[in-house]
N, CA, C and O atoms as a MOPAC input file, in Angstrom:
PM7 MOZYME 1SCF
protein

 N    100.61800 1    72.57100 1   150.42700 1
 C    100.56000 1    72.88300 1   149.01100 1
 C     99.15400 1    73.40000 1   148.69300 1
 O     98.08000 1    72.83500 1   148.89800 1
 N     99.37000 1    74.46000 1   148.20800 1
 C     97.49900 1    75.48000 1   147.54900 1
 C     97.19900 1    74.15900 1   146.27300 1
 O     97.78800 1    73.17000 1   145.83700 1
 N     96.01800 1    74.83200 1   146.06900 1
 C     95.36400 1    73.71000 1   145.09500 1
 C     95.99300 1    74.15300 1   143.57400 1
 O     96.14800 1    73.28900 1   142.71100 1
 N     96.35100 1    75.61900 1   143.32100 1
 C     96.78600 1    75.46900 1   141.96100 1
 C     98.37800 1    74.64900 1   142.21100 1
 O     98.77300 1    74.12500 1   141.16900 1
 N     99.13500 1    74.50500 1   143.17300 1
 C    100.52500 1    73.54800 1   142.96400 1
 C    100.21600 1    72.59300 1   142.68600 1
 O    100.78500 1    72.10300 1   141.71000 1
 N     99.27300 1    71.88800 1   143.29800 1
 C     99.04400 1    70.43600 1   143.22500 1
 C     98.45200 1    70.31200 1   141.76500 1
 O     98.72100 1    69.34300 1   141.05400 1
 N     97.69800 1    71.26200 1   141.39000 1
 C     97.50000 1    70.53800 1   139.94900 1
 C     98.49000 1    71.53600 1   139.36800 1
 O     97.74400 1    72.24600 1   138.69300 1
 N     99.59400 1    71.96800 1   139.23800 1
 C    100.73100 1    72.54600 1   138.44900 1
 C    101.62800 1    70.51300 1   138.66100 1
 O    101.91900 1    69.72100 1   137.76400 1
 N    101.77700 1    70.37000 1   140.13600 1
 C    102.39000 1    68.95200 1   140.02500 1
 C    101.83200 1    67.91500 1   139.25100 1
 O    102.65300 1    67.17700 1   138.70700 1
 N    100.36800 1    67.62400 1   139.02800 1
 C    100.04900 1    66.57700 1   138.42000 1
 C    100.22700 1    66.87700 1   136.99800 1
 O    100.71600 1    65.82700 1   136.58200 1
 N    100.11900 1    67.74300 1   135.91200 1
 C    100.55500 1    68.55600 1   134.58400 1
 C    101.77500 1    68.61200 1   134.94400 1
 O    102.09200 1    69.45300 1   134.10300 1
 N    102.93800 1    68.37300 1   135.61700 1
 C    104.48000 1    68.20800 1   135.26000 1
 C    104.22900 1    66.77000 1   135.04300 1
 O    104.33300 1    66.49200 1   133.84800 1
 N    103.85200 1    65.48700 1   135.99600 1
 C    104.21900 1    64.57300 1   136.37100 1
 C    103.70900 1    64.12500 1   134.83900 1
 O    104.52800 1    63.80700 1   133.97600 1
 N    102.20200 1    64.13800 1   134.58700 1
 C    101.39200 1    63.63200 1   133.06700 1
 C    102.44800 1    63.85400 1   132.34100 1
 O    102.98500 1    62.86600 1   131.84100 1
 N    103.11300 1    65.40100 1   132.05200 1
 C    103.88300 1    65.33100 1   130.67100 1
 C    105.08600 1    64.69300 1   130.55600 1
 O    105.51100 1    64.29000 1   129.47300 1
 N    105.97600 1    64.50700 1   132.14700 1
 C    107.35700 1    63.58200 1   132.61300 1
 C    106.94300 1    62.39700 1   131.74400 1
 O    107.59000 1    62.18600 1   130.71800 1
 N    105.61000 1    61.36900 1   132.16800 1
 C    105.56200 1    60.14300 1   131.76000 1
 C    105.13500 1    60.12100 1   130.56900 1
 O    105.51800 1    59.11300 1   129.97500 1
 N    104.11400 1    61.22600 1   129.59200 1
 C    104.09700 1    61.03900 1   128.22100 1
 C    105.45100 1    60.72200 1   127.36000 1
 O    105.65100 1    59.83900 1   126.52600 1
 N    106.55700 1    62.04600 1   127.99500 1
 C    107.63700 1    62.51900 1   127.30300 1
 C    108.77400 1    61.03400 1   127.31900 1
 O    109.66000 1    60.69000 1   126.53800 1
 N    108.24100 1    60.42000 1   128.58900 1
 C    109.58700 1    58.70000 1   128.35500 1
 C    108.52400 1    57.91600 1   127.44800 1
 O    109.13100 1    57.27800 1   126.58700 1
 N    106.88500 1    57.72800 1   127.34300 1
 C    106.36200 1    56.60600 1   126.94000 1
 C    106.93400 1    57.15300 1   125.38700 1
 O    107.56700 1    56.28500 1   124.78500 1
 N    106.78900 1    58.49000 1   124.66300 1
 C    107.01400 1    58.92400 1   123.39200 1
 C    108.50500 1    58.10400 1   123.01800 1
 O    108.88700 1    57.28700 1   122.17900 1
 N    109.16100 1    58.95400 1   124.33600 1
 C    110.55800 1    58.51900 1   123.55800 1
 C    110.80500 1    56.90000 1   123.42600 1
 O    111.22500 1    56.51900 1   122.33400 1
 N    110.60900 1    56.03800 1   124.32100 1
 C    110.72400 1    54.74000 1   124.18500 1
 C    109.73200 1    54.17900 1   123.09900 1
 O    109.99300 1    53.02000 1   122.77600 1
 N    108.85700 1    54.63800 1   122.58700 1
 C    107.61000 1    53.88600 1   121.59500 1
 C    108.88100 1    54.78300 1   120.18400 1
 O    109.25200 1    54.15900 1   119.19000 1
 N    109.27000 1    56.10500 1   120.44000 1
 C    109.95300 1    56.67000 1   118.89800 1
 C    111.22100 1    55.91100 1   118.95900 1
 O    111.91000 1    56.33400 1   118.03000 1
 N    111.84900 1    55.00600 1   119.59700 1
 C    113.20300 1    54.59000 1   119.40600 1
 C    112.35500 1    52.66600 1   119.64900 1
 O    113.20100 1    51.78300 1   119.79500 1
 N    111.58900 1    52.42700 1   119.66100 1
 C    110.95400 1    51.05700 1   119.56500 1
 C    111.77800 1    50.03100 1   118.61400 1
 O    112.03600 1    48.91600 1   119.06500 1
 N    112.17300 1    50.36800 1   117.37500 1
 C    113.19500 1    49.02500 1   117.10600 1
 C    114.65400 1    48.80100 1   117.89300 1
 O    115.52300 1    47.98800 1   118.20900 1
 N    114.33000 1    49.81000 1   117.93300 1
 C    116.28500 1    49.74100 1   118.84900 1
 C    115.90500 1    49.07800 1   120.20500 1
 O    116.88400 1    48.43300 1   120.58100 1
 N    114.78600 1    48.96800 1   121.16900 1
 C    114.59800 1    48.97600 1   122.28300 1
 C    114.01400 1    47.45700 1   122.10200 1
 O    113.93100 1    46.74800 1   123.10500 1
 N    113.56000 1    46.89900 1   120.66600 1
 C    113.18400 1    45.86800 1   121.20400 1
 C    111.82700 1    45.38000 1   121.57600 1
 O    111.54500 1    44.41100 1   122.28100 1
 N    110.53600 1    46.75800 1   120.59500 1
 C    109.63100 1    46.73600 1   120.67700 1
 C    108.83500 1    46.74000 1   119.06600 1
 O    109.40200 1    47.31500 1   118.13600 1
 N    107.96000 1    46.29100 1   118.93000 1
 C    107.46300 1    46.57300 1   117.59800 1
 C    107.54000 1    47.45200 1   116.16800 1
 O    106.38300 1    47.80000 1   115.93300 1
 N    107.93500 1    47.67000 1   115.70600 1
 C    107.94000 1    48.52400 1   114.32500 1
 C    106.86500 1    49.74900 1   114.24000 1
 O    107.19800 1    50.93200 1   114.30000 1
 N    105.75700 1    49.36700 1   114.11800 1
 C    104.48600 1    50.03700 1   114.15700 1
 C    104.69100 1    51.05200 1   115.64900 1
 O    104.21200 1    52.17600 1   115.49700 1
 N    105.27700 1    50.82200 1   116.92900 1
 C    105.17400 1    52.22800 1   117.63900 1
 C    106.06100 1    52.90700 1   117.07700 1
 O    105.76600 1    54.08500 1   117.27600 1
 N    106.98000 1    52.83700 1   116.48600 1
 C    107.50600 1    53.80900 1   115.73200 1
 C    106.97200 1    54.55600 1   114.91600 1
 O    107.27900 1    55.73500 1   114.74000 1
 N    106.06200 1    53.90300 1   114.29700 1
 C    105.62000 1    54.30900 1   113.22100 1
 C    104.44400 1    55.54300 1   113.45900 1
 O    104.12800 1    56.51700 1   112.77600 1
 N    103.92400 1    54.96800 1   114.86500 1
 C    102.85000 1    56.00400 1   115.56900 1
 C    103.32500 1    56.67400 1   116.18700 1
 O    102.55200 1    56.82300 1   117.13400 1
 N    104.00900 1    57.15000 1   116.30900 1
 C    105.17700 1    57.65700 1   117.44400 1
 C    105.78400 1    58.86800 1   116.55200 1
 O    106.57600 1    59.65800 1   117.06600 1
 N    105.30500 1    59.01000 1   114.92500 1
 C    106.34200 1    59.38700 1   114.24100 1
 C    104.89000 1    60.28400 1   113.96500 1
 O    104.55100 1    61.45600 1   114.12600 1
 N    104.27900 1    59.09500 1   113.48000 1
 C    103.23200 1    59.90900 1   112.54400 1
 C    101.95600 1    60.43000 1   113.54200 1
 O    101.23800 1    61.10600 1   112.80500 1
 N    101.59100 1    60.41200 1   114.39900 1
 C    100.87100 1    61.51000 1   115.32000 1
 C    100.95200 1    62.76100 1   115.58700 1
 O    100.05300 1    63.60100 1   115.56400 1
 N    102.43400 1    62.92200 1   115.93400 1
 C    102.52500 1    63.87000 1   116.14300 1
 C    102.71400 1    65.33800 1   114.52600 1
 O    102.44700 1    66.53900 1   114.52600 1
 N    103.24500 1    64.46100 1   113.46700 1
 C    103.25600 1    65.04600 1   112.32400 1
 C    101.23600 1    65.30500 1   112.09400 1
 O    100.45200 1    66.25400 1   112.10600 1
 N    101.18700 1    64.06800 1   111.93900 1
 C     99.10200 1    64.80800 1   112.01200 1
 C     98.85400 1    66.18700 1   113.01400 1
 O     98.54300 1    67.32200 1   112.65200 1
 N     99.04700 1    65.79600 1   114.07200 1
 C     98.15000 1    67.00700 1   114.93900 1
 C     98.98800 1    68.18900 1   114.49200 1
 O     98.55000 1    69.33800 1   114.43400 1
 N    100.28000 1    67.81100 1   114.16600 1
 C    101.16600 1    69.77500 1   113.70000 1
 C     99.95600 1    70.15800 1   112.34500 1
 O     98.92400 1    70.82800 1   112.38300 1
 N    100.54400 1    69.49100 1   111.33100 1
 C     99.30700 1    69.43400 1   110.00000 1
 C     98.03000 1    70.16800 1   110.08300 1
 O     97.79800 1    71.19900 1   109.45100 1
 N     97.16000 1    69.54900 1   110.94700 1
 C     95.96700 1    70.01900 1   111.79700 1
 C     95.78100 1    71.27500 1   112.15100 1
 O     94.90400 1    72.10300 1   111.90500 1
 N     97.14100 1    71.28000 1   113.01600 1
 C     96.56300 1    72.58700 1   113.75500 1
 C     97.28200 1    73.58900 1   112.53400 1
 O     96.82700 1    74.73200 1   112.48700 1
 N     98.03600 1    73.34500 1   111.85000 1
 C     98.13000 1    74.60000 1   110.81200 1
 C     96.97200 1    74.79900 1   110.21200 1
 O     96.57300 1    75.94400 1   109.99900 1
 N     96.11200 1    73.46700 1   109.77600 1
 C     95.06300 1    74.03300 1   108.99300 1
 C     94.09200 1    74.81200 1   109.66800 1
 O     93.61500 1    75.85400 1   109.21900 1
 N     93.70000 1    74.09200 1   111.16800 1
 C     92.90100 1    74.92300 1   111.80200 1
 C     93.65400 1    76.44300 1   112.01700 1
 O     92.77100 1    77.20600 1   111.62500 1
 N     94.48100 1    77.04800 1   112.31200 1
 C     94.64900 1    77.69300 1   112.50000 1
 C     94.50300 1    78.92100 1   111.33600 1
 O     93.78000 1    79.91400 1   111.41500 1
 N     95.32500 1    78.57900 1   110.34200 1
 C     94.97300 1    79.17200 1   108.48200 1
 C     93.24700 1    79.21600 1   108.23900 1
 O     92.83700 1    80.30800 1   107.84600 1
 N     92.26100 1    78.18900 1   108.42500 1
 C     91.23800 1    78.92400 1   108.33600 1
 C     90.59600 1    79.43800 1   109.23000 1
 O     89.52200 1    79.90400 1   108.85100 1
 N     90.92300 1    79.59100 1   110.75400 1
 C     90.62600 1    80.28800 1   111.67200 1
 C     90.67000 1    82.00300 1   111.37600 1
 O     89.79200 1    82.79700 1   111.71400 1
 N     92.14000 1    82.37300 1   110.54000 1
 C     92.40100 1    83.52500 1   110.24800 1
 C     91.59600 1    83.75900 1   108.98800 1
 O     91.15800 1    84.91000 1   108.96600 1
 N     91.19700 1    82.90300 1   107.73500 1
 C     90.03900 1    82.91000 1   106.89800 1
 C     88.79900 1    83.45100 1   107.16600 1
 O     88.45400 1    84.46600 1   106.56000 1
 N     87.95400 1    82.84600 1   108.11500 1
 C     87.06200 1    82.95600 1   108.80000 1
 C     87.00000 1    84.35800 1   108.99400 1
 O     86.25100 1    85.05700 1   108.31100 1
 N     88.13800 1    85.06800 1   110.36300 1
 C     87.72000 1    85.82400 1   110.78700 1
 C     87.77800 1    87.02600 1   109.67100 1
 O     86.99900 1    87.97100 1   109.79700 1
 N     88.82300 1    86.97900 1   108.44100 1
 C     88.74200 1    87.77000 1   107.57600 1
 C     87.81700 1    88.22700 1   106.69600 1
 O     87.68000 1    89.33900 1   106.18700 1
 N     86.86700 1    86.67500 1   106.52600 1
 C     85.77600 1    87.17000 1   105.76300 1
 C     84.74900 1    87.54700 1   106.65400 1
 O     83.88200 1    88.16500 1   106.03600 1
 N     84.42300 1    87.39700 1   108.17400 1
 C     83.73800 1    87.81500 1   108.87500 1
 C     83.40000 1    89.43000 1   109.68600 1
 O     82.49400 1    90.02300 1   110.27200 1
 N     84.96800 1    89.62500 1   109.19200 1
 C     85.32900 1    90.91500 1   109.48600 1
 C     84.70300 1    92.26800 1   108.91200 1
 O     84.77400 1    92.27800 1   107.68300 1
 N     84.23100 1    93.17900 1   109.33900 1
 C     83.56300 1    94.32000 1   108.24000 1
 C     85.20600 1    95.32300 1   107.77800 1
 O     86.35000 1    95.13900 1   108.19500 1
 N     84.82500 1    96.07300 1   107.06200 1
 C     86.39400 1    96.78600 1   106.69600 1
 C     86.03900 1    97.57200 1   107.69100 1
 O     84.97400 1    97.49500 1   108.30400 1
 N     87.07300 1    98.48700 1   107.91600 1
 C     87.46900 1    99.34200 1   108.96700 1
 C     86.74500 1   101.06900 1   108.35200 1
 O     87.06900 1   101.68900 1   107.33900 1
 N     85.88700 1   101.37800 1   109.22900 1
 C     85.71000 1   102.69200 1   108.40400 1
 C     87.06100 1   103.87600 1   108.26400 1
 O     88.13400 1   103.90600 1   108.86700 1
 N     86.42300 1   104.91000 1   107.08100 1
 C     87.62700 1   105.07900 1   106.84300 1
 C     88.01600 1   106.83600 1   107.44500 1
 O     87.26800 1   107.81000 1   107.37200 1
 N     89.12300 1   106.78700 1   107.90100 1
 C     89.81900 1   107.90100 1   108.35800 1
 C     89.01900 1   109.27400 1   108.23500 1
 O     88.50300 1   109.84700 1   109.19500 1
 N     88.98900 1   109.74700 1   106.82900 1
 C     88.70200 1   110.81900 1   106.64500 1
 C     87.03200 1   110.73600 1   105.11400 1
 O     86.89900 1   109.99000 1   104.14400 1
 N     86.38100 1   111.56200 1   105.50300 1
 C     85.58600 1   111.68400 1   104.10600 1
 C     86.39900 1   111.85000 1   102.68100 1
 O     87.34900 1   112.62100 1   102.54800 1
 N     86.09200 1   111.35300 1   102.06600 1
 C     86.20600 1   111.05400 1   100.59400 1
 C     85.84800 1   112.49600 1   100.34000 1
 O     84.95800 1   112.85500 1   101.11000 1
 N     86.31600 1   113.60000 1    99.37300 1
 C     86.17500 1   114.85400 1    98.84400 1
 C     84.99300 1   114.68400 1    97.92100 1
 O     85.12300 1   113.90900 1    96.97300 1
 N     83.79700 1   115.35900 1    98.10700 1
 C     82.99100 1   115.16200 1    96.69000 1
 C     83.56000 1   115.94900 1    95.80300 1
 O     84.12000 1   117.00900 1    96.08200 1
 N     83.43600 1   115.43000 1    94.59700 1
 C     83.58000 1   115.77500 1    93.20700 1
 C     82.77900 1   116.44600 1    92.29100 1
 O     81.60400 1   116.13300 1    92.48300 1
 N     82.97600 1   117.62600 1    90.92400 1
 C     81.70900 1   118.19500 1    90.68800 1
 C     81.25900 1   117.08700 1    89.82900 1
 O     81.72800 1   115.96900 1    89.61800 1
 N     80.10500 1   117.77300 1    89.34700 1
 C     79.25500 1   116.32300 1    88.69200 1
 C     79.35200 1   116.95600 1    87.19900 1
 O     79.24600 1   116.05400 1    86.36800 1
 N     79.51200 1   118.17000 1    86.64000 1
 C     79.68200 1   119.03300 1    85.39500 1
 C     81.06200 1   117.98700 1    84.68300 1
 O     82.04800 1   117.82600 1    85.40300 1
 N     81.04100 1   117.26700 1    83.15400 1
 C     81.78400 1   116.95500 1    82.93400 1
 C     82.87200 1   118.12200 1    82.21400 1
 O     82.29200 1   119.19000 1    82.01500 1
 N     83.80900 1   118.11900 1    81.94100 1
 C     84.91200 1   118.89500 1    81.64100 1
 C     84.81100 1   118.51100 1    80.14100 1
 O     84.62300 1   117.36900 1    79.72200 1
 N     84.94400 1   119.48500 1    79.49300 1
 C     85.34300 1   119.69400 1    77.44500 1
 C     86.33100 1   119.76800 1    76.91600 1
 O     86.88300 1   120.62700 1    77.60300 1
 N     86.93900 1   119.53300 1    76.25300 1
 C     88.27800 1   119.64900 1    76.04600 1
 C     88.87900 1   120.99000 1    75.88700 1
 O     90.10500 1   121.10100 1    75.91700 1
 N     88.04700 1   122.10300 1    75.70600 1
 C     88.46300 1   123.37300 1    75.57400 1
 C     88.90300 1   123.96900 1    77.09600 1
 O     89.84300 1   124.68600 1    77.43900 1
 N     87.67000 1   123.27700 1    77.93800 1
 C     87.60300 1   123.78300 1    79.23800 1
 C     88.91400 1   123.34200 1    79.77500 1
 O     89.63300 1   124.06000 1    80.47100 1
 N     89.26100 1   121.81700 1    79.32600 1
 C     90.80700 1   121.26400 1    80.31500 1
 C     91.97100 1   122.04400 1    79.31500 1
 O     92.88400 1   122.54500 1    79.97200 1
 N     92.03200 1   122.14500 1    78.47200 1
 C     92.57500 1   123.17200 1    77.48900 1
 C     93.16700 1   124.48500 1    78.18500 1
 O     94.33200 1   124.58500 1    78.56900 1
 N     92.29500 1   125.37000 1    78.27700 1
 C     92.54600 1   127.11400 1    79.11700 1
 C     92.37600 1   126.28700 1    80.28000 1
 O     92.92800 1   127.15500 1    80.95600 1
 N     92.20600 1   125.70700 1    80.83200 1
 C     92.84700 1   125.38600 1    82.00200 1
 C     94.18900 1   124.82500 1    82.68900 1
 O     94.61100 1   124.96000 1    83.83700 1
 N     94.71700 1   124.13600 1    81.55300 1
 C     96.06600 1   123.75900 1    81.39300 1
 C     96.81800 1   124.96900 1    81.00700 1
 O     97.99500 1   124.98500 1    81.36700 1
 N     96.46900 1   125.76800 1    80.48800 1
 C     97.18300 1   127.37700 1    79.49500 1
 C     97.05900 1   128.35500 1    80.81900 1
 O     97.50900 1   129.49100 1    80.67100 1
 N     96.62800 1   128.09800 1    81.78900 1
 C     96.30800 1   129.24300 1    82.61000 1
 C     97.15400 1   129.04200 1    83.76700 1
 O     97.70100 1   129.96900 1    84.36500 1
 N     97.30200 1   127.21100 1    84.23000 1
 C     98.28500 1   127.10100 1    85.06200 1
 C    100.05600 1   127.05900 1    84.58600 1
 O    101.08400 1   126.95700 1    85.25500 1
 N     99.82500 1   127.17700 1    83.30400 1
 C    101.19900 1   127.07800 1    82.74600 1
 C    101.77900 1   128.51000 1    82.54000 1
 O    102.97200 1   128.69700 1    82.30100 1
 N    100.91000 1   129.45000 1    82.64200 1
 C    101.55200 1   130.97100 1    82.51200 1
 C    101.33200 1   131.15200 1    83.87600 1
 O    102.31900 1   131.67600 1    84.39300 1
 N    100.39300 1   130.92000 1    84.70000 1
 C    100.78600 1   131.71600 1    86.04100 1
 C    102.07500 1   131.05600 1    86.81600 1
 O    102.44700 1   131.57000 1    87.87100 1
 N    102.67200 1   130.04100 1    86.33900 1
 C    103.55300 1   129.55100 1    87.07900 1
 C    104.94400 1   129.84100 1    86.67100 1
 O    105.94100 1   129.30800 1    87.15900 1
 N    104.92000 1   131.02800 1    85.42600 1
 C    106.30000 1   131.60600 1    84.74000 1
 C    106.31700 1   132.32800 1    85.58400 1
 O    105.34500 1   132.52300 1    86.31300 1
 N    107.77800 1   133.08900 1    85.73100 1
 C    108.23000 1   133.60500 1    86.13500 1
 C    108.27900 1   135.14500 1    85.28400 1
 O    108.60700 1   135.08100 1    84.09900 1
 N    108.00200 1   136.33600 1    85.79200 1
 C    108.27500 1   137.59500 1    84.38900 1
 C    109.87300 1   138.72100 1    85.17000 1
 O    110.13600 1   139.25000 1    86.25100 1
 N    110.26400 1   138.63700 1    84.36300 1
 C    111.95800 1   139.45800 1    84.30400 1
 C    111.91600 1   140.23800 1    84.11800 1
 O    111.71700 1   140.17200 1    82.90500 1
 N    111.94500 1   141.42500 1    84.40300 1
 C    112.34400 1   143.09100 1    83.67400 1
 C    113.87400 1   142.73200 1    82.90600 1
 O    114.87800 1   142.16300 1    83.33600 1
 N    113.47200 1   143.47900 1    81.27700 1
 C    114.44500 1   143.59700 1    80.84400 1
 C    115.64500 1   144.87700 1    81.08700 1
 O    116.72100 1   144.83600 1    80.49100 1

């Protein structure tokens, strides 16, 4: 046996005997054992789930506020800096509204 089997065997064998001590401590009144391993038996494993959601939720916090934004795709168009008059948006509205008629021979 190479050395990673042998420790692949000892990580089966650890979790074989966790997985009977759990189940016999989570069925403990029926078996004839104290109240309270039930009770730890129940509530451990509900803590560490709990836990690791939280760690995990501000893990993704963290890296979000740690994160810079992503630069962006394309340049932003500059804009003119001359503000517009109302006459000016005016014939400018009048100019795209006739070039976009259509003219008919009668």
């Amino acid at each position: 046996m190479s050395k990673d089997q042998s420790y692949g065997f000892v990580i089966f064998l650890i979790s074989i005997i966790v997985a009977i001590v759990y189940l016999v401590a989570f069925f403990a009144p029926v078996v004839g054992l104290p109240q309270y391993w039930h009770d730890w038996a129940v509530g451990i494993p509900v803590l560490l789930f709990v836990l690791l959601v939280l760690v995990i939720s501000g893990w993704i916090g963290w890296t979000m506020l740690t994160t810079p934004p992503p630069a962006p795709l394309e340049p932003e168009p500059v804009q003119a800096t001359t503000p517009e008059t109302e006459e000016d948006s005016a014939s400018t509205s009048r100019k795209g509204s006739t070039s976009s008629r259509r003219k008919t021979k009668k």
